[in-house]
N, CA, C and O atoms as a GROMACS GRO file, in nm:
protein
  312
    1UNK      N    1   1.824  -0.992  -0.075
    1UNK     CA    2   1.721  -1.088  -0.041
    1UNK      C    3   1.589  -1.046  -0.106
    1UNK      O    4   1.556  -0.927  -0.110
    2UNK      N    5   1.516  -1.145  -0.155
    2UNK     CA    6   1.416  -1.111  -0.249
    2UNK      C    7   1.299  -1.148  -0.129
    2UNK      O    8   1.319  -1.222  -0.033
    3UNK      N    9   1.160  -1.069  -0.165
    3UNK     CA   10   1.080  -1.096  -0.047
    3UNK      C   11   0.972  -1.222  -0.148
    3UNK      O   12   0.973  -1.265  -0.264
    4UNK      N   13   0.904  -1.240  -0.046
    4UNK     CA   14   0.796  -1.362  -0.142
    4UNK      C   15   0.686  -1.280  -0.103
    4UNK      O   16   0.660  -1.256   0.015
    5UNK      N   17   0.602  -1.225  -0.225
    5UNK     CA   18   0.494  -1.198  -0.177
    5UNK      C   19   0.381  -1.292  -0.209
    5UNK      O   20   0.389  -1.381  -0.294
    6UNK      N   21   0.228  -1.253  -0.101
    6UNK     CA   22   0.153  -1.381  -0.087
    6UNK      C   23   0.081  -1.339  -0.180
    6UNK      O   24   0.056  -1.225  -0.218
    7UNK      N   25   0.035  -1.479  -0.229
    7UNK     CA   26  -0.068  -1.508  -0.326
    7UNK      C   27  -0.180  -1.456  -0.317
    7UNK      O   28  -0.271  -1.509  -0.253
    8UNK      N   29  -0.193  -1.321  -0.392
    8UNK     CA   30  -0.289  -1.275  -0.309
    8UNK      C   31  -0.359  -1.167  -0.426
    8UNK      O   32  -0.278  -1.098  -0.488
    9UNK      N   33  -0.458  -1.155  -0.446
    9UNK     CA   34  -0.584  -1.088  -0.597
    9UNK      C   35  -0.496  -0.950  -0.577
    9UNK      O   36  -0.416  -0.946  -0.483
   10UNK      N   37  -0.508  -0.853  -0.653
   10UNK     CA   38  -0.498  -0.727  -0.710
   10UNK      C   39  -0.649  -0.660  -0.581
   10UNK      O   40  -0.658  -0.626  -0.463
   11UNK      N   41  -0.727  -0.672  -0.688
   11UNK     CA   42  -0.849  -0.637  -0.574
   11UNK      C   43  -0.895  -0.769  -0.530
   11UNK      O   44  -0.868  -0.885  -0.563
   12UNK      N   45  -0.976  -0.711  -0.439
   12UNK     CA   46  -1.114  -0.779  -0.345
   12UNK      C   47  -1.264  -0.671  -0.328
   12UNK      O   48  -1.292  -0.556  -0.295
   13UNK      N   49  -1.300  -0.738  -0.354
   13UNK     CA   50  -1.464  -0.693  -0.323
   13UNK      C   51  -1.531  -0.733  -0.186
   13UNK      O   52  -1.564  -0.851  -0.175
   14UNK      N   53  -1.557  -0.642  -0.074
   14UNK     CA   54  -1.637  -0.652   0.010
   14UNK      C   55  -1.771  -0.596   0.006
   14UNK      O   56  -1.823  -0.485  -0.004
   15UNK      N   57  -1.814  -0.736   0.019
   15UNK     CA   58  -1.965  -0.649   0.027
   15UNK      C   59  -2.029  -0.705   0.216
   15UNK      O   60  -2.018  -0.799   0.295
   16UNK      N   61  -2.089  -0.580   0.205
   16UNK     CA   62  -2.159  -0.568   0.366
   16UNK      C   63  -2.300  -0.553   0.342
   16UNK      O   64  -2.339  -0.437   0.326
   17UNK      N   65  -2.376  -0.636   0.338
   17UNK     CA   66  -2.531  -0.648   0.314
   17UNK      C   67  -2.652  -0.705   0.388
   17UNK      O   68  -2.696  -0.784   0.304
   18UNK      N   69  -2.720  -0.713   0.476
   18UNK     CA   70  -2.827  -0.720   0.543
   18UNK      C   71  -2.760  -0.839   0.635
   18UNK      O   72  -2.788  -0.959   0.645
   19UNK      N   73  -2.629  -0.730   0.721
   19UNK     CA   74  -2.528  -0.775   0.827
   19UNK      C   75  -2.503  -0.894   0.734
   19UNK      O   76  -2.619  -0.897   0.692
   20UNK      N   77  -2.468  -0.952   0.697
   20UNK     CA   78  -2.362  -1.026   0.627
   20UNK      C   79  -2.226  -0.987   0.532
   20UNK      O   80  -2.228  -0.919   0.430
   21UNK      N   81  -2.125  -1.040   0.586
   21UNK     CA   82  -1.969  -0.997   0.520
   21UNK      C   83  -1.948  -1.065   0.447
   21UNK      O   84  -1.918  -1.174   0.496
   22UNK      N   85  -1.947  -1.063   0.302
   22UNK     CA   86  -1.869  -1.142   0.200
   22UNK      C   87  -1.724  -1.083   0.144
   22UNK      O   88  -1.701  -0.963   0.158
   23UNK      N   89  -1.635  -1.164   0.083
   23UNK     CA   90  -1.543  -1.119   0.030
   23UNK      C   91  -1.531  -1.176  -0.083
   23UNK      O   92  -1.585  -1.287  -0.083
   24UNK      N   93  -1.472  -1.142  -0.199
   24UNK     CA   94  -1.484  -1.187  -0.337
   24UNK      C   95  -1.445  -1.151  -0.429
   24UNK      O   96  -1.500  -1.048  -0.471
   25UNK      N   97  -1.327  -1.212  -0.516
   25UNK     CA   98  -1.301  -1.156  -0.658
   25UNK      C   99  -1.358  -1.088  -0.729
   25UNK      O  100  -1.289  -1.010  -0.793
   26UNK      N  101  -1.531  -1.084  -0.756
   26UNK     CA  102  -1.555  -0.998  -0.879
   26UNK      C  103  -1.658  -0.917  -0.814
   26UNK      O  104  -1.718  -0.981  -0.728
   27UNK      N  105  -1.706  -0.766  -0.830
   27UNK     CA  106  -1.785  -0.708  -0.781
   27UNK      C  107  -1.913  -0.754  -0.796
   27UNK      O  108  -1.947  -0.836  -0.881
   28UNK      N  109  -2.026  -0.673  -0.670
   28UNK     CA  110  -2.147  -0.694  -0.682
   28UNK      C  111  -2.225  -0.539  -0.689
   28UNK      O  112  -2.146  -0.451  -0.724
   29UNK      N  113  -2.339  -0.499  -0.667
   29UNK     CA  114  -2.394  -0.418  -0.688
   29UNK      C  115  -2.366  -0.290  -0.521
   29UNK      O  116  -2.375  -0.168  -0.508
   30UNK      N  117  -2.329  -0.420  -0.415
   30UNK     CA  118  -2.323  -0.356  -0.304
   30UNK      C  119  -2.181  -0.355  -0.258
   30UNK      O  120  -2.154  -0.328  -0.141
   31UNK      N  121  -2.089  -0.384  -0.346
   31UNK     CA  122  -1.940  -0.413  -0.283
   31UNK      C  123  -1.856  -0.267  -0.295
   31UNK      O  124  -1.888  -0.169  -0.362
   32UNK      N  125  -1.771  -0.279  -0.235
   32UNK     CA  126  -1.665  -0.167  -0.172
   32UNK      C  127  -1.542  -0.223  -0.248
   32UNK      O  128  -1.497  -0.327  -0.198
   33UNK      N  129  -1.486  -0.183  -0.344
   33UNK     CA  130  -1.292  -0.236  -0.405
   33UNK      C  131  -1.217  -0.218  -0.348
   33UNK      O  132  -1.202  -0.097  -0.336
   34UNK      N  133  -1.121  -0.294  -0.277
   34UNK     CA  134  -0.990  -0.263  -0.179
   34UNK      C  135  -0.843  -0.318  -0.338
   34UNK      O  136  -0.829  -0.426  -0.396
   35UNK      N  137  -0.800  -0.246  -0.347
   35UNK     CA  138  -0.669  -0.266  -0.396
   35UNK      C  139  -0.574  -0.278  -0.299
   35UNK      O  140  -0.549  -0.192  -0.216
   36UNK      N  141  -0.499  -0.427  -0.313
   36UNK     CA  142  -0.355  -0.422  -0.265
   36UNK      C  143  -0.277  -0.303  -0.281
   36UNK      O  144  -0.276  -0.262  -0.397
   37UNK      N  145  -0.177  -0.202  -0.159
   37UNK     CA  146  -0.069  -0.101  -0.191
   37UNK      C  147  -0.019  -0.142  -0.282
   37UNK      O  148  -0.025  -0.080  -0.388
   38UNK      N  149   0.036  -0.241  -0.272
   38UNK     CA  150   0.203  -0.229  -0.344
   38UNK      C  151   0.143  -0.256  -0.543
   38UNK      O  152   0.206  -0.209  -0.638
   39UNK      N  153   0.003  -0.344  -0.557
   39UNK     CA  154  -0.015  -0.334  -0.672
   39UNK      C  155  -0.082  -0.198  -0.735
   39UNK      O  156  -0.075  -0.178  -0.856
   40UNK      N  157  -0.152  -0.095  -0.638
   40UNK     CA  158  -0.186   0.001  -0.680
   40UNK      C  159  -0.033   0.151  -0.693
   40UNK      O  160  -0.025   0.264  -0.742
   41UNK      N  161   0.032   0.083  -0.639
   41UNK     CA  162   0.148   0.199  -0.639
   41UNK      C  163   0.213   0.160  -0.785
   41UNK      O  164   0.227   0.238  -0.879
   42UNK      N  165   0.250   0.015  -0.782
   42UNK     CA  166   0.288   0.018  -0.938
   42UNK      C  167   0.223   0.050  -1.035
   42UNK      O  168   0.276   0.114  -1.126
   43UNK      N  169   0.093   0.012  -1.038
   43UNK     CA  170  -0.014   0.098  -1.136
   43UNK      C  171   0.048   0.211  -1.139
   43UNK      O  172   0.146   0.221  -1.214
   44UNK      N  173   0.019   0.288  -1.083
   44UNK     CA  174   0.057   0.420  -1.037
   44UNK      C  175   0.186   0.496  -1.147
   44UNK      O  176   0.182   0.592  -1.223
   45UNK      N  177   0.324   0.371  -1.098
   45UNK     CA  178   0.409   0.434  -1.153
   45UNK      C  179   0.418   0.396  -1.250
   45UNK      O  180   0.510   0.460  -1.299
   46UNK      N  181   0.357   0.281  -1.369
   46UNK     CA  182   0.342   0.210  -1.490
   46UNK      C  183   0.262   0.392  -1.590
   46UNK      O  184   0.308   0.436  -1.695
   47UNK      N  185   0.163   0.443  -1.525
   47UNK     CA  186   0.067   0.564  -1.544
   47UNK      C  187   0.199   0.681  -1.545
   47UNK      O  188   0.221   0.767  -1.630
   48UNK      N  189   0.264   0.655  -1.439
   48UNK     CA  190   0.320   0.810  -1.419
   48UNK      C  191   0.446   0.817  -1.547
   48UNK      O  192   0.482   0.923  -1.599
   49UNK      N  193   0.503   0.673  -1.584
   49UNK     CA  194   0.577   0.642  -1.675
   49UNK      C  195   0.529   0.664  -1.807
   49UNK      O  196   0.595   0.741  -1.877
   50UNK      N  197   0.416   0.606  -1.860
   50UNK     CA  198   0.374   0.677  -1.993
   50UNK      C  199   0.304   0.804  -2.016
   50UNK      O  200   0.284   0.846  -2.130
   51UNK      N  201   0.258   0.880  -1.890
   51UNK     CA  202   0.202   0.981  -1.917
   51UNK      C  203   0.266   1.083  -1.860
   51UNK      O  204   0.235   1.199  -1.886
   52UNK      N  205   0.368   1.051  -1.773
   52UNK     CA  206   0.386   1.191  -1.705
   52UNK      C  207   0.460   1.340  -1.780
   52UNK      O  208   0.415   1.452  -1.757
   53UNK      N  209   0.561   1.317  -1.859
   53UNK     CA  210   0.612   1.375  -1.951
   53UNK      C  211   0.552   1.482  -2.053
   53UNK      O  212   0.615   1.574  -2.105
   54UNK      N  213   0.370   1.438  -2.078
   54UNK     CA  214   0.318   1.497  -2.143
   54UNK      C  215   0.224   1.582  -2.074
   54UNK      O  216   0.182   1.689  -2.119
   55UNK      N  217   0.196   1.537  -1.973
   55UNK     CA  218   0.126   1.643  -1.860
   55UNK      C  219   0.206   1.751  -1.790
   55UNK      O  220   0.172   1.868  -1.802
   56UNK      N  221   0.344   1.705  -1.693
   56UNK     CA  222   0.358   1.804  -1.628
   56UNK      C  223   0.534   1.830  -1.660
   56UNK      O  224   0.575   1.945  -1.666
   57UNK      N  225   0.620   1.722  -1.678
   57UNK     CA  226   0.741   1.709  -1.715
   57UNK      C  227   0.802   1.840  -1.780
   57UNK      O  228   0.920   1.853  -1.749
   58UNK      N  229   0.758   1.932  -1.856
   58UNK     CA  230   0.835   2.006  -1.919
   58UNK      C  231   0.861   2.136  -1.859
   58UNK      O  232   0.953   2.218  -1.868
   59UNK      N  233   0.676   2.125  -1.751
   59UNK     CA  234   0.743   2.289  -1.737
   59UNK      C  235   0.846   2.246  -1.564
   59UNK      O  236   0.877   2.335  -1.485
   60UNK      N  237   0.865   2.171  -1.552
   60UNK     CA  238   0.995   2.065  -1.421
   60UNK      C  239   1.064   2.071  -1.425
   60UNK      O  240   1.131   2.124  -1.336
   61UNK      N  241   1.116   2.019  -1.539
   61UNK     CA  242   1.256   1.967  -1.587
   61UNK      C  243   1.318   1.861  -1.482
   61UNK      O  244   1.435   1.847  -1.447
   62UNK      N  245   1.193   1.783  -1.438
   62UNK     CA  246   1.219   1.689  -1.364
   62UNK      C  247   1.243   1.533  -1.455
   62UNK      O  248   1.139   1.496  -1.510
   63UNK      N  249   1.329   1.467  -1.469
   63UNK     CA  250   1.299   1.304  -1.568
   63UNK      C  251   1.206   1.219  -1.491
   63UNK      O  252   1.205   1.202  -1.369
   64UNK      N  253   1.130   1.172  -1.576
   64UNK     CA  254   1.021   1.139  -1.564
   64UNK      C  255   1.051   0.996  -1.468
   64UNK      O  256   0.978   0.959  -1.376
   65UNK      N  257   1.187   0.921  -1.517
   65UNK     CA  258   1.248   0.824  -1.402
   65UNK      C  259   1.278   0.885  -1.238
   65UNK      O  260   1.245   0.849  -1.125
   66UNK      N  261   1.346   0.981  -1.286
   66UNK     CA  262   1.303   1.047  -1.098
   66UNK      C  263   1.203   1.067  -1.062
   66UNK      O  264   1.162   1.029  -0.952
   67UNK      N  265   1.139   1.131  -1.141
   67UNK     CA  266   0.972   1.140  -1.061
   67UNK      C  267   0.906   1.002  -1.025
   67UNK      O  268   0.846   0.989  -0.919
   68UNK      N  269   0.918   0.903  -1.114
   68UNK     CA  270   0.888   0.774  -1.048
   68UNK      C  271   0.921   0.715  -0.971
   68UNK      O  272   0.844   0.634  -0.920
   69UNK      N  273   1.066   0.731  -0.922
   69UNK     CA  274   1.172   0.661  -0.822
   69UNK      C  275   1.153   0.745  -0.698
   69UNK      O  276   1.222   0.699  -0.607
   70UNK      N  277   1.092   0.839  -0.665
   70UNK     CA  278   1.068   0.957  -0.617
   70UNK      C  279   0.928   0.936  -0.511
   70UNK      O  280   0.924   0.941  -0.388
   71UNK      N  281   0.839   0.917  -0.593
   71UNK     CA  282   0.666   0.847  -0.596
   71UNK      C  283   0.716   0.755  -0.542
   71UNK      O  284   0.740   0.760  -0.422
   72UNK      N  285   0.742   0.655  -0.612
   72UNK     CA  286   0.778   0.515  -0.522
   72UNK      C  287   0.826   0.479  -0.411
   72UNK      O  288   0.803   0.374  -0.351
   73UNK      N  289   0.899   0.575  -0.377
   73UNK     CA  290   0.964   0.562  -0.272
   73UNK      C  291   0.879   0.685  -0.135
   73UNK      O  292   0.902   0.682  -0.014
   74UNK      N  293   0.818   0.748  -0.183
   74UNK     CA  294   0.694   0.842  -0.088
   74UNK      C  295   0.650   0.739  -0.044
   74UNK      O  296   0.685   0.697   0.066
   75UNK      N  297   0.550   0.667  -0.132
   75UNK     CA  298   0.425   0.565  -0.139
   75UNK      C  299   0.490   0.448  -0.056
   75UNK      O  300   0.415   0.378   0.013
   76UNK      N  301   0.605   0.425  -0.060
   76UNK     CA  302   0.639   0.332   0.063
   76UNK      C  303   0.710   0.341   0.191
   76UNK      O  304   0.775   0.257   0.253
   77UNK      N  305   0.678   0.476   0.217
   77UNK     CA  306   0.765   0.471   0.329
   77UNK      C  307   0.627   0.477   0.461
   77UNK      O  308   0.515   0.528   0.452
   78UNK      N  309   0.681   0.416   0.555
   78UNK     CA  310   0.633   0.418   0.636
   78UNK      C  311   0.658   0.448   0.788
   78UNK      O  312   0.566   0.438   0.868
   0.00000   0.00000   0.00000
C-alpha cells in the first residue's frame, strides 16, 4: 500500500514579529525554516549517496547503500 502524502512545501517560514504569526513560502528577515522530516531525511540520504564514500567509506568498509538504508531507517523510526 502506497501512502499519499499531503501537499505540502519542503520548507515553511515562520515568522513571529511584534506578536504576530505568519507562515510563508519564502523567507523574511525575521523568519525561523522548518523543513518537512521525511523531505529533509531524503536530502540527507541523496548527500550521504554522493558523498559518503569519499569522506568516511573506506576506512568502514561499510557500502555506502547500507549506510543509507541504515540512516533511513534510524531517521524513521519512532
Amino acid at each position: 500500500m502506497k501512502v499519499m502524502k499531503a501537499n505540502a512545501p519542503e520548507k515553511l517560514y515562520i515568522d513571529l514579529f511584534k506578536g504576530e504569526f505568519n507562515v510563508s513560502r519564502s523567507p523574511t528577515n525575521n523568519s525561523v525554516e522548518y523543513a518537512r522530516t521525511d523531505a529533509f531525511i531524503e536530502k540527507a540520504c541523496e548527500w550521504l549517496k554522493e558523498n559518503g564514500g569519499s569522506y568516511w567509506m573506506d576506512d568502514y568498509d561499510l557500502p555506502t547503500d547500507d549506510l543509507v538504508s541504515d540512516f533511513r531507517d534510524y531517521m524513521n523510526e519512532k
